[in-house]
TORPA-4810 file (N, C-alpha, C, O; in nm, 3 decimals):
<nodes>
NODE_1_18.558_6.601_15.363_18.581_6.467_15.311_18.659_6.482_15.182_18.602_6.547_15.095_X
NODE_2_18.796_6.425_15.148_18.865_6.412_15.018_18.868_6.306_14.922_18.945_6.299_14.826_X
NODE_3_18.768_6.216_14.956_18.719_6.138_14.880_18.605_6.043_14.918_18.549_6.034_15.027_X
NODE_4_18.582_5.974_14.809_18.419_5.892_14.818_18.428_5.777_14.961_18.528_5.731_15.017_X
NODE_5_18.268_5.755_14.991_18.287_5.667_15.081_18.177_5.584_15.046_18.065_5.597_15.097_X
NODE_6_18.206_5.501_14.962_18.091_5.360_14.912_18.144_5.239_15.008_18.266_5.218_15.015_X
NODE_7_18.069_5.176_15.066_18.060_5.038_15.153_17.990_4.945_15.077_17.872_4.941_15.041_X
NODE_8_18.082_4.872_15.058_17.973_4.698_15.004_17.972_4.578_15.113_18.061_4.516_15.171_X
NODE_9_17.807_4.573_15.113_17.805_4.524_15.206_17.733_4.359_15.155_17.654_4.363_15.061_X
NODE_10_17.759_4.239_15.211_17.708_4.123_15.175_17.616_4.081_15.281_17.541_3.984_15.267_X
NODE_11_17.621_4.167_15.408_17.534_4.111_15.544_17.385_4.127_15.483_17.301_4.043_15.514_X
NODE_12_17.356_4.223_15.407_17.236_4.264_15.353_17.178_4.395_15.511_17.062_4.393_15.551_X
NODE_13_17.242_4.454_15.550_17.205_4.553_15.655_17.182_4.653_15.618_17.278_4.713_15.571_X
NODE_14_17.013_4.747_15.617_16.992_4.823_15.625_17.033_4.940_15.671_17.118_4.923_15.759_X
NODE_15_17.007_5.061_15.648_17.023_5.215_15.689_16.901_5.315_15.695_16.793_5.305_15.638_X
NODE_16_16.945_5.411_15.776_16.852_5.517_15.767_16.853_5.609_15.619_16.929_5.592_15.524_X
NODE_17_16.744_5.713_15.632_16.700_5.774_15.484_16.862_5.846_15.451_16.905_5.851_15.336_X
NODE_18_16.942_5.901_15.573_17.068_5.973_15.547_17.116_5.918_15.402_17.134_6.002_15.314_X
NODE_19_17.136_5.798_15.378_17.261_5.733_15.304_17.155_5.709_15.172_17.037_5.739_15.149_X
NODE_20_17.256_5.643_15.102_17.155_5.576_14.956_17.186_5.438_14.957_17.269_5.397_15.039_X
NODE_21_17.128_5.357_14.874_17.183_5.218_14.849_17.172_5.166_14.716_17.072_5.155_14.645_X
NODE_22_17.276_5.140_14.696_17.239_5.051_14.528_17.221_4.891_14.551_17.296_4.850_14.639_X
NODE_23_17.157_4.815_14.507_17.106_4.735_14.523_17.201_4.625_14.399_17.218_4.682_14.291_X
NODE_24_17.247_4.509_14.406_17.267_4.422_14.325_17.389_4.483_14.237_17.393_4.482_14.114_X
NODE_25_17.507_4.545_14.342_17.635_4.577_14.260_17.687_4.520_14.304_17.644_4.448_14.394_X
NODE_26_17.832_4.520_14.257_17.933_4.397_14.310_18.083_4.482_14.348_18.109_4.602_14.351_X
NODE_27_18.160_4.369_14.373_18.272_4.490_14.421_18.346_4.548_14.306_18.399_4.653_14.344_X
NODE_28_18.364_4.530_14.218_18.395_4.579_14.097_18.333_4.721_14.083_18.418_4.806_14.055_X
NODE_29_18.191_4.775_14.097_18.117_4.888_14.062_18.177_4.942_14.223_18.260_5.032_14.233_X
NODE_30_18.133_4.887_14.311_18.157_4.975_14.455_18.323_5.019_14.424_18.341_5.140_14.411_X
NODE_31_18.430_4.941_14.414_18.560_4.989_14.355_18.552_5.111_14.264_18.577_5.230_14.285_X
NODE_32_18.513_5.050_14.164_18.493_5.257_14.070_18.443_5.359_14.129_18.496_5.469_14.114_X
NODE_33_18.340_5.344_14.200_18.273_5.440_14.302_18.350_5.545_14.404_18.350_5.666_14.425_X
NODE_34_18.431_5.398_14.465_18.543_5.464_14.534_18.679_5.582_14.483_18.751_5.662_14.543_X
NODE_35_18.666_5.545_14.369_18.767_5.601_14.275_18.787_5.728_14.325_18.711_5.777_14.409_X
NODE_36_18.941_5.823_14.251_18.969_5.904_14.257_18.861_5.980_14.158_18.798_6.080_14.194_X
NODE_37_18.846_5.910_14.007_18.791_5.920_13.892_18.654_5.976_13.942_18.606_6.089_13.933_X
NODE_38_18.611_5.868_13.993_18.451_5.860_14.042_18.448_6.042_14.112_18.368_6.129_14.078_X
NODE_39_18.529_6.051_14.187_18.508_6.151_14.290_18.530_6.221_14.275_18.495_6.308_14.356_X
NODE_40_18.622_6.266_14.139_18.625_6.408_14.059_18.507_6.427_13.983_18.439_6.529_13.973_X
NODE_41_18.493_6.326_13.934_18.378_6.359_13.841_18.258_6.402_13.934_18.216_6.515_13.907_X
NODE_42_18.200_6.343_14.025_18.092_6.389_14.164_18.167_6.542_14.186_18.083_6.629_14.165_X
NODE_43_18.271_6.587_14.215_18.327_6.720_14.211_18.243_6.800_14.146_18.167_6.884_14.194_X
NODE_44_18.265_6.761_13.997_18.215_6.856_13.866_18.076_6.852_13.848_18.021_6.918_13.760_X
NODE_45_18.008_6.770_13.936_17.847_6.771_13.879_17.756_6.800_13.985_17.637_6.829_13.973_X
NODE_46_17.844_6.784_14.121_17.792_6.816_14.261_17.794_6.941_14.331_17.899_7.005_14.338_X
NODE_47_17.659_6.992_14.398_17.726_7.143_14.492_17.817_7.112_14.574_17.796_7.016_14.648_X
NODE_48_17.899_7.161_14.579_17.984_7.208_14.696_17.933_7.258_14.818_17.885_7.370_14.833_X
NODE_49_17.943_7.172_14.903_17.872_7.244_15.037_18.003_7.292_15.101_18.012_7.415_15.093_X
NODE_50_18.085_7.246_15.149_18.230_7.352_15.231_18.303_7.274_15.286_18.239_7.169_15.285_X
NODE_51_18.380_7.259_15.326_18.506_7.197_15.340_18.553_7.035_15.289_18.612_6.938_15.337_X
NODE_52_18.498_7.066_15.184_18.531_6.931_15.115_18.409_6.839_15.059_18.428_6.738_14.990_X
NODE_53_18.275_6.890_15.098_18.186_6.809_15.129_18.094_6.840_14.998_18.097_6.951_14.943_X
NODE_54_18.016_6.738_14.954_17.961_6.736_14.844_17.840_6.720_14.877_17.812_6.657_14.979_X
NODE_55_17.730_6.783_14.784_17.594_6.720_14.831_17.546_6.634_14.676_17.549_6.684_14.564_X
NODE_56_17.516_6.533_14.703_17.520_6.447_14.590_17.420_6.326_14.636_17.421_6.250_14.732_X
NODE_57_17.310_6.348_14.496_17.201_6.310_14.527_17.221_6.203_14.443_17.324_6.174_14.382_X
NODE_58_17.090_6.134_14.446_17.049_5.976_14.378_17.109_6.031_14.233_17.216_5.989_14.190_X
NODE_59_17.029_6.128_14.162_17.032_6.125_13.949_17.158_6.178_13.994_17.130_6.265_13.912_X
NODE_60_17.304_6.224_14.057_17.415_6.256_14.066_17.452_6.113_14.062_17.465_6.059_13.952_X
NODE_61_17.475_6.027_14.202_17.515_5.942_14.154_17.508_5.791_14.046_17.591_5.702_14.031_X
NODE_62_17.415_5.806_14.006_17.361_5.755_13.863_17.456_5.788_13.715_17.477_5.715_13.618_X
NODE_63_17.501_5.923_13.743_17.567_5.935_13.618_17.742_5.933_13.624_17.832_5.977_13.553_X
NODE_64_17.736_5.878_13.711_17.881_5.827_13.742_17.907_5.744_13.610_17.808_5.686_13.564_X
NODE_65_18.016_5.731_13.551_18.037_5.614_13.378_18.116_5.508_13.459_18.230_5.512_13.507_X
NODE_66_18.007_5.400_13.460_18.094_5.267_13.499_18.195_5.208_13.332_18.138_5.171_13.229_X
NODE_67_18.325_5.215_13.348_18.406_5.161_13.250_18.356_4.997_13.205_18.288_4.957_13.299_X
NODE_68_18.360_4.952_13.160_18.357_4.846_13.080_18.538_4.762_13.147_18.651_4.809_13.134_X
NODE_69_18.497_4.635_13.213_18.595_4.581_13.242_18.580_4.388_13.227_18.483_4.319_13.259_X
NODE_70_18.687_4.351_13.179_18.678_4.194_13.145_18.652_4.125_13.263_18.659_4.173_13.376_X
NODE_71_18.615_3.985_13.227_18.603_3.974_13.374_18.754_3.914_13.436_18.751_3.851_13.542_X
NODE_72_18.833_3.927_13.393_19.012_3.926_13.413_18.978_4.023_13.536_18.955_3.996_13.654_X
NODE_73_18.984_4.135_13.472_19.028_4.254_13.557_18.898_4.297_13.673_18.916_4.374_13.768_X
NODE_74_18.773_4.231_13.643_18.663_4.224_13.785_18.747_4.175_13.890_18.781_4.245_13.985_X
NODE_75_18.790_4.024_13.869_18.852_3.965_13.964_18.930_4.052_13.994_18.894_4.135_14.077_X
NODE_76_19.062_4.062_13.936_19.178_4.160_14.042_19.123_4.256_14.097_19.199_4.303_14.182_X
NODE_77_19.002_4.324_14.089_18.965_4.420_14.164_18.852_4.374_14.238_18.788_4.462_14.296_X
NODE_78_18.807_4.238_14.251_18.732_4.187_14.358_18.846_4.134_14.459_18.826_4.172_14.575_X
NODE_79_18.935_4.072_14.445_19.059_4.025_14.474_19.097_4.099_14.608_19.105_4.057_14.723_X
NODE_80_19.117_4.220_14.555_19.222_4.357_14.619_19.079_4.403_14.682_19.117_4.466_14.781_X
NODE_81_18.975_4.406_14.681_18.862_4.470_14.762_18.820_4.320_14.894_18.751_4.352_14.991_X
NODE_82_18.860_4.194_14.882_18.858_4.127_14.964_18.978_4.177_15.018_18.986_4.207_15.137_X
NODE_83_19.085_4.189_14.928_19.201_4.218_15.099_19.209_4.325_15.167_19.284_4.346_15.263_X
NODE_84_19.115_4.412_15.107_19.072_4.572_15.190_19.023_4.496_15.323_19.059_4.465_15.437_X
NODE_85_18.912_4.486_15.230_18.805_4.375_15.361_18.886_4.293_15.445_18.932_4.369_15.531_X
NODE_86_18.922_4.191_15.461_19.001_4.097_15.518_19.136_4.213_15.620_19.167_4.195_15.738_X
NODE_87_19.167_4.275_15.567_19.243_4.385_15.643_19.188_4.495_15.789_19.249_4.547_15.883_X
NODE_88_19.037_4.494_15.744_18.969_4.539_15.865_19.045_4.705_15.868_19.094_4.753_15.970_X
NODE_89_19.041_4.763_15.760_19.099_4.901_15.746_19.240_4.936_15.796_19.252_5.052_15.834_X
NODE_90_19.353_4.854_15.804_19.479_4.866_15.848_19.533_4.840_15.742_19.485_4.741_15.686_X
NODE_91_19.628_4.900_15.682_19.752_4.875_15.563_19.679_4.843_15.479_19.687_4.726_15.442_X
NODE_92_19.585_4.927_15.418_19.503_4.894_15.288_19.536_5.015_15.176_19.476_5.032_15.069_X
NODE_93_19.620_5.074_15.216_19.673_5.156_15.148_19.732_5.076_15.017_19.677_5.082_14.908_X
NODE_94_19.825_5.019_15.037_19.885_4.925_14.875_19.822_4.882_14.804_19.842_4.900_14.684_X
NODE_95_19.686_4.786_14.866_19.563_4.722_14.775_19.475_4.834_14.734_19.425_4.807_14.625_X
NODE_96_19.436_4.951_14.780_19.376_5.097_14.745_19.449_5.115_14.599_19.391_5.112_14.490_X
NODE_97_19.587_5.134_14.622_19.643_5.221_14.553_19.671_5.083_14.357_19.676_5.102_14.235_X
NODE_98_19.679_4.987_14.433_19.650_4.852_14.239_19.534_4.873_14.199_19.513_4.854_14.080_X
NODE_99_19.385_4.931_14.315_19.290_4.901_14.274_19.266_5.013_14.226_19.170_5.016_14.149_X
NODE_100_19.334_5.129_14.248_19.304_5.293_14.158_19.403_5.237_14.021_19.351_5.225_13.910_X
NODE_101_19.476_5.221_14.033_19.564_5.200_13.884_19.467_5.106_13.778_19.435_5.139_13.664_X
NODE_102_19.432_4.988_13.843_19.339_4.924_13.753_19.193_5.005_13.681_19.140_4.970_13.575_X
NODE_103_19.153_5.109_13.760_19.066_5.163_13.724_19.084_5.296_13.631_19.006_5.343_13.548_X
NODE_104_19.224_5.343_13.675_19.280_5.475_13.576_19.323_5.401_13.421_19.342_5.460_13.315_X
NODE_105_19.332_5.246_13.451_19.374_5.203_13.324_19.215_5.157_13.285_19.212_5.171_13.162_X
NODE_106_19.151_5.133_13.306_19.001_5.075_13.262_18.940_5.197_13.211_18.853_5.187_13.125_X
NODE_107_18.979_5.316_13.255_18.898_5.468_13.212_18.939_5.507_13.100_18.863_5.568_13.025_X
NODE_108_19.124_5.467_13.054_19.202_5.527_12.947_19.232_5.621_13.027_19.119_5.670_13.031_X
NODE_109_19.312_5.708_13.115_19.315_5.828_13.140_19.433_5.843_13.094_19.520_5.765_13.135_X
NODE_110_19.467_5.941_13.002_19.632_5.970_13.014_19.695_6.022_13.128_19.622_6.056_13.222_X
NODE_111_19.833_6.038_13.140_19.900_6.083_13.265_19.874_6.244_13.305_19.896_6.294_13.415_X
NODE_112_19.837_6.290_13.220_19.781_6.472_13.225_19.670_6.440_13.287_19.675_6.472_13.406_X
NODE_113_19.520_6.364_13.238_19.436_6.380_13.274_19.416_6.293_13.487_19.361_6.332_13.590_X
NODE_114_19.468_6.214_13.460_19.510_6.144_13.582_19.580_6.221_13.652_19.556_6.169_13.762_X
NODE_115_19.652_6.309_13.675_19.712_6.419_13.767_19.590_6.507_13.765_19.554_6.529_13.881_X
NODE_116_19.512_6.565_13.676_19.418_6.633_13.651_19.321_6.586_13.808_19.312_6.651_13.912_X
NODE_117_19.269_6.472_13.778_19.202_6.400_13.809_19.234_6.372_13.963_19.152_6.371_14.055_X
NODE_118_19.394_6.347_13.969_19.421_6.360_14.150_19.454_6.492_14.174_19.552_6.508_14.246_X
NODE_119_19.389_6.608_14.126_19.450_6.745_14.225_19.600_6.786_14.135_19.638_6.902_14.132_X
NODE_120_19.653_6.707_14.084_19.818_6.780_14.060_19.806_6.907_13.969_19.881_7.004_13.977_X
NODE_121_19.694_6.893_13.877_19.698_6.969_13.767_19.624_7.091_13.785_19.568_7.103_13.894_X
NODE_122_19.613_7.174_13.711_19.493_7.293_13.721_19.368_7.224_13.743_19.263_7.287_13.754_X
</nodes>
């Protein structure tokens, strides 16, 4: 797996013990989650099990740093996570890719650490 896989769900549908659930987030937090950010950082604090795969427990994902965002910029990234949704996983690539920029800008990352951060860098 090369990156995170958070689902927000509004049906209110349960799961088995496999998965986790956070309870009372919105798409704004499930968006950071998804992050490139999010999923380096789970990188650095998670075992490595093998081919990509992380084992990452509840106090792992807990210390994920949710950024501080206005509620300007909630919306555009509730916005762009309805047209994920509404897309039904086809051509969600463009709305993916405003909703990582909004979040590399909500983190501060400079352009070193943001290549860092996608693989480009050491």
């Amino acid at each position: 797996m090369d990156k995170p896989t958070f689902a927000f769900d509004r049906q209110q549908f349960f799961h088995n013990d496999a998965l986790y659930m956070i309870s009372g987030v919105d798409e704004y937090v499930v968006a950071i989650l998804n992050s490139s950010v999010s999923w380096w950082f789970l990188r650095q604090i998670c075992t490595d099990l093998q081919n990509g795969y992380l084992q990452a427990f509840r106090k792992d994902l807990f210390q994920i740093p949710i950024p501080p965002a206005t509620d300007e910029e909630k919306k555009a990234i509730e916005t762009l996570v309805q047209k994920c949704l509404d897309a039904q996983g086809t051509n969600v690539a463009p709305y993916e890719a405003e909703i990582e920029a909004i979040v590399v800008r909500l983190y501060g990352l400079t352009e070193l650490e943001r290549s860092i951060v996608e693989g480009k860098e050491g």
